[in-house]
N, C-alpha and C positions, 0 to 999 in steps of 0.2 A: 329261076328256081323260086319255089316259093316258103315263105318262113315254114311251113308245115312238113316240108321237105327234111328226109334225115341227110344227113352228110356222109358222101361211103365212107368205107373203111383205107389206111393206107396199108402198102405191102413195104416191108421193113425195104428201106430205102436209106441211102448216105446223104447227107449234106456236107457240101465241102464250098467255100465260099470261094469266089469268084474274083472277087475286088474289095478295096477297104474305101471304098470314095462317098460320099456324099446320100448314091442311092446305092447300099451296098446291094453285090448280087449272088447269088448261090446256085452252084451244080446239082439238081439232084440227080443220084447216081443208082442204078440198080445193081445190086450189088450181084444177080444174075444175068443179068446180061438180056432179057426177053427181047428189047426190042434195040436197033441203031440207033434210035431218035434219044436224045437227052434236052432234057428241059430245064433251064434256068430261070430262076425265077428272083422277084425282089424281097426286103425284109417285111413287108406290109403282108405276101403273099404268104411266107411260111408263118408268120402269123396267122393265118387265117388255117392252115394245114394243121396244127394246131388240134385241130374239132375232128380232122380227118379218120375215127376213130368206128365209124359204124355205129354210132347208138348217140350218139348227138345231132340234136335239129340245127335246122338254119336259123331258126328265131333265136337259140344261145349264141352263135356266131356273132349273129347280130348287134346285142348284148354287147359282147364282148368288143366287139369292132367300135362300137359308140363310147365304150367307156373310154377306148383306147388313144382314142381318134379327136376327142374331146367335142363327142357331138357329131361326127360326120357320117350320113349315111353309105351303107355296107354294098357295092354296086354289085347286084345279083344276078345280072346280066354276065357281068365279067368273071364269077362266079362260076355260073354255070358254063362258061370258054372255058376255065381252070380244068373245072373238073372233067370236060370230053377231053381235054389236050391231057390231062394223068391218064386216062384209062385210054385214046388211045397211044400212050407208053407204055402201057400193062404195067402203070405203077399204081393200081386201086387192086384191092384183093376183092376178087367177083369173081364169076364162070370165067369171063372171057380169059383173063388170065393164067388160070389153074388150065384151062384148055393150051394156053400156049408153054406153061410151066412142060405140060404133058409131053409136050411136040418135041421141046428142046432137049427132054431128058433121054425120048427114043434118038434123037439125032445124035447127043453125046454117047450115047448105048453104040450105037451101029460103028462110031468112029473107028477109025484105025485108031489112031493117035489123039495126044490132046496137043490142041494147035494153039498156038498162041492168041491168048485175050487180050491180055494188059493194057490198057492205051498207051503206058510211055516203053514198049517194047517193039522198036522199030527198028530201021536200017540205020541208025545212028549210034549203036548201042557198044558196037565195039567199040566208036569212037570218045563216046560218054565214058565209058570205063576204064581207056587208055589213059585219056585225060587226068581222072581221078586217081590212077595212080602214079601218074607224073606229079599230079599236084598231093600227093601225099608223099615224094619225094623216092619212090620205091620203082626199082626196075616192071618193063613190063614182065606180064609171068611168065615168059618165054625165058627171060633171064634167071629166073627163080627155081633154083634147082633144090630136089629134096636132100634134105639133110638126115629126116630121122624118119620111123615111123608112130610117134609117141602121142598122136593128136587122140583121145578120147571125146571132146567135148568141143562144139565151136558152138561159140552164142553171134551170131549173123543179124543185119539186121533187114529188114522185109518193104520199108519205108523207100519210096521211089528212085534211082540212081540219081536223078535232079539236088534231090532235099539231101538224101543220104553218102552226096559222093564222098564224104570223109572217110566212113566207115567202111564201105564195102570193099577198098584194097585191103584195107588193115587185118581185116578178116577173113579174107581169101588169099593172101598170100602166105597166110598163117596153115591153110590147108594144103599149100603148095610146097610150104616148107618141110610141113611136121605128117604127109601120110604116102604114105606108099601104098595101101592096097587098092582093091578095087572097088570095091562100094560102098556107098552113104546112105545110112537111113536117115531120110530129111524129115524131120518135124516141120509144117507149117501150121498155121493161124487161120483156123476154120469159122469165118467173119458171118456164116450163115447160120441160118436155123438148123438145127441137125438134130438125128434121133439117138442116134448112137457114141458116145466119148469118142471113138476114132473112124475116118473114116478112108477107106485103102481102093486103089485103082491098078489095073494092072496096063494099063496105056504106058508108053514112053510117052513124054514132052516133048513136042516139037518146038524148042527155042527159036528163036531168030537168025541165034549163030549155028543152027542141026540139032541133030536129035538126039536127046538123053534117055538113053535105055534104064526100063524098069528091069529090074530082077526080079521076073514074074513068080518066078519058081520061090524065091526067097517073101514075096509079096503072100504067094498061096500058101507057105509055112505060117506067116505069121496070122493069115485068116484061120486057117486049124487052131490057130489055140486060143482064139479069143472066144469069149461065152456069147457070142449076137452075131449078127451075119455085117460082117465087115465092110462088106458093098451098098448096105443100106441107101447112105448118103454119098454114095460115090459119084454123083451128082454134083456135087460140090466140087469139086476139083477142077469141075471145066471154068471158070469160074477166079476161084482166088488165085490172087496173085502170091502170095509169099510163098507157096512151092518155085511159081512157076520163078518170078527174079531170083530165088538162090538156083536151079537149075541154069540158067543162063549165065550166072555167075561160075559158077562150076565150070559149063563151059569154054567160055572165054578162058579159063584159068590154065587147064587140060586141055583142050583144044581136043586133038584125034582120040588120048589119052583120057578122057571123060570118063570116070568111073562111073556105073553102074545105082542108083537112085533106088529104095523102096520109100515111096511117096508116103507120105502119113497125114493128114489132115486131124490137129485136135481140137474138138470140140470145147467151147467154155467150162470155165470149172469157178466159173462166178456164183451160178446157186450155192455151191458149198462155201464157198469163202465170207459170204455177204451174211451167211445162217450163223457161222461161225463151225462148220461140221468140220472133223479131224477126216482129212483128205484117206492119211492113210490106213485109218479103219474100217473106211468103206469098201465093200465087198466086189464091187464091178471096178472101181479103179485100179483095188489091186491084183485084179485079174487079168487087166490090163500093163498094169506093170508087169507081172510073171510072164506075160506072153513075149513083152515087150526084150524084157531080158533074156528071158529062152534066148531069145533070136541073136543076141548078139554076144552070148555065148558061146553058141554054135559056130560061128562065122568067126570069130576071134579076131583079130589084128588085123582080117586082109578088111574090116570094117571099121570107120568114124561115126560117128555121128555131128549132126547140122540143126542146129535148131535155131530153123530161119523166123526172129521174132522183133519186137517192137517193145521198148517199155511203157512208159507214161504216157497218158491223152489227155492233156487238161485242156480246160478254156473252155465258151460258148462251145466251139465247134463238136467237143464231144462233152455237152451237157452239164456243163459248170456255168454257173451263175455271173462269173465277173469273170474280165477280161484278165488274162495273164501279165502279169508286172514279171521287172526285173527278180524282187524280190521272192515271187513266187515258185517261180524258175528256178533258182538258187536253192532255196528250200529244195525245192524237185529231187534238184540233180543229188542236194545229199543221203536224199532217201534213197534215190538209184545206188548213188556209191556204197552205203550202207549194206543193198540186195545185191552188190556183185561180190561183196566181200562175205556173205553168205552163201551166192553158187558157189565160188573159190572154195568154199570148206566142202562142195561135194555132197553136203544130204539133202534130197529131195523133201525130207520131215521138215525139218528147219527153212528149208527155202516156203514152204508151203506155211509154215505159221507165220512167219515173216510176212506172208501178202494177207494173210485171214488178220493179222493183230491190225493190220487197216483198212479190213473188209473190202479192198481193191479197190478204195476210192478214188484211185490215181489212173484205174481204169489199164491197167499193165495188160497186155493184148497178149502177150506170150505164156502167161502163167502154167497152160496146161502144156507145151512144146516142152520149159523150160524144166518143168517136173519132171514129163516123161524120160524127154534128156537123161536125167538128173538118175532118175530109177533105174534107165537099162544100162548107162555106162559109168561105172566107177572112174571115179578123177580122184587127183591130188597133185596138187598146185598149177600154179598159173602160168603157162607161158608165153603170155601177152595178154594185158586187156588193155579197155579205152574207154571211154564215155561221152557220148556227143548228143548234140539238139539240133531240132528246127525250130523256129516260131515264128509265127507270121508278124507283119509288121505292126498290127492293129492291134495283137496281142488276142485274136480270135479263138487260135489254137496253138497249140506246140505239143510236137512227141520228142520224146528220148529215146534213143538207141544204144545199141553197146556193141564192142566186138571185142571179145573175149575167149582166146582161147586156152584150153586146159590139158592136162597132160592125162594117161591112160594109168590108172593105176597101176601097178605092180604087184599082180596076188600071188 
């Protein structure tokens, strides 16, 4: 390459590190899936990615690598290996991409079903989940028989069964305890670009453990009353994981008994939050609520709700400056505790100023599940929550989760 050269552009892509050693290393991940090839790369490298933005030359790289480097020059050669080894990933946003974006979205179009993506969703999974609730000291859910039908609200959390095995019995036996009907409208964590606040599919999941049937017909009511065409981004669903792991969850829990899923994927509601805008004066969101609730009106009792979510991302990993301490954590988790004892009171108003009074610097990934939740189904009080973490050793990253279930109000 040469300094005159621009540097492409990247397509929103994850970083997830690798190792905390000496030369640390990092996954980049596509968070659509274009191609099988995944690329790891060093910290010197994602430094240099950095510039990947489409409108900077190789001579600022340059720059920038020498001040970095204290003097050492920027090897342009290994450079240009970078950059054919991203694009052939179709992780640089160019034709060739948006060509394969194209290919992938007729392929998910034509599908029957949506089949399992995930990486850690494999032939192990029943065994991952047995485990975790042995080790959370709870019968398996074949033992857990329903006692009520009183569950309104389950806050679940979305973070891998590896990282997450504390939470996910806590929280799913809670739906095996407190629901008797037959289906769950799942809120997930729409981690893509999207055009629309929600975005709906009428595919079953093909889990690992069988297939979770959509409530098409339930699916197609709640497209009628939304003001946008609800399949826009439905795209996205092949794709994220936080449907797909509480779907699996579910399963395992239910097993033949699997109730019935209308898929929701919600879009970010960080522009508003970070502006400071009042979520529920906005005109499209509460259209979206109205619709939201319509539906779970209608359906009454034989339906729950699941809002399979994630709290906090702190640390380098999701774009914080210093490494995560003990004490930072700590802080963390009371700001979490603070936000559950807010769901607990039940208004989406309040939960929603609660994340704008700190512009979501905490990076809380559920906000807009956690809202909608919050709008279509009436709660009051609590009948179980929790509060748990990950963090890596290095103090690179850590999320918080929660599993919290809530009771159906009584009107």
């Amino acid at each position: 390459m040469k300094p005159s050269d621009m540097l492409p552009a990247l397509r929103h892509i994850e970083v997830l590190p690798l190792s905390d050693d000496e030369q640390q290393t990092f996954l980049l991940r596509d968070p659509q899936q274009l191609s099988e090839r995944s690329l790891s790369v060093t910290s010197p490298v994602l430094f240099c990615l950095q510039c990947f933005d489409g409108a900077t030359q190789v001579a600022t790289l340059i720059e920038l690598w020498r001040d970095a480097s204290e003097g050492q020059p920027l090897p342009l050669d290994q450079l240009a290996t970078l950059v054919q080894e991203m694009d052939d990933a179709f992780l640089l946003r160019n034709e060739r991409s948006e060509q394969r974006v194209e290919e992938v979205r007729q392929e998910f179009a034509a599908a029957a079903v949506r089949t399992t993506r995930y990486d850690g969703a494999d032939e192990n999974v029943t065994a991952m989940l047995d485990a975790a609730y042995q080790q959370a000291e709870l019968p398996s859910p074949a033992g857990i028989a329903p006692e009520d039908n009183t569950l309104g609200l389950l806050i679940a959390p979305h973070i891998d069964y590896a990282r997450g095995a504390v939470a996910w019995p806590l929280a799913y036996s809670q739906i095996k305890r407190h629901f008797a009907g037959d289906v769950v409208l799942l809120f997930g964590t729409n981690h893509q670009y999207h055009e629309t606040p929600v975005a709906l599919t009428r595919k079953s999941y093909l889990t690992v453990l069988g297939e979770v049937r959509t409530a098409v017909e339930l699916v197609d009511q709640l497209a009628a009353a939304l003001p946008f065409d609800a399949f826009t981004d439905e795209f996205c669903h092949r794709d994220e994981h936080s449907i797909e792991l509480a779907a699996t969850a579910l399963k395992h829990a239910f097993g033949d008994r699997c109730p019935a899923i209308v898929p929701v994927l919600c879009g970010s509601l960080d522009e508003f939050l970070v502006s400071g805008v009042d979520l529920h004066a906005h005109p499209l969101v509460q259209q979206v609520r109205e619709a939201l609730r319509g539906l779970v009106q209608q359906v009454g009792e034989r339906m729950t709700v699941i809002a399979s979510v994630d709290f906090a991302h702190i640390g380098p990993q999701f774009g914080d400056l210093a490494p995560v301490s003990d004490a930072m954590l700590e802080q963390c988790l009371e700001k979490d505790t603070q936000l559950l004892r807010v769901i607990a009171g039940g208004s989406p108003e309040t939960f929603a100023g609660a994340v704008t009074d700190e512009r979501n610097t905490r990076h809380v990934c559920g906000v807009s599940a956690i809202y909608y939740g919050l709008s279509c189904s009436p709660v009051q009080g609590v009948i179980d929550s929790s509060l748990h973490y990950w963090k890596s050793d290095d103090g690179y990253g850590a999320v918080t989760f929660a599993a919290m279930a809530l009771k159906r109000r009584a009107d």
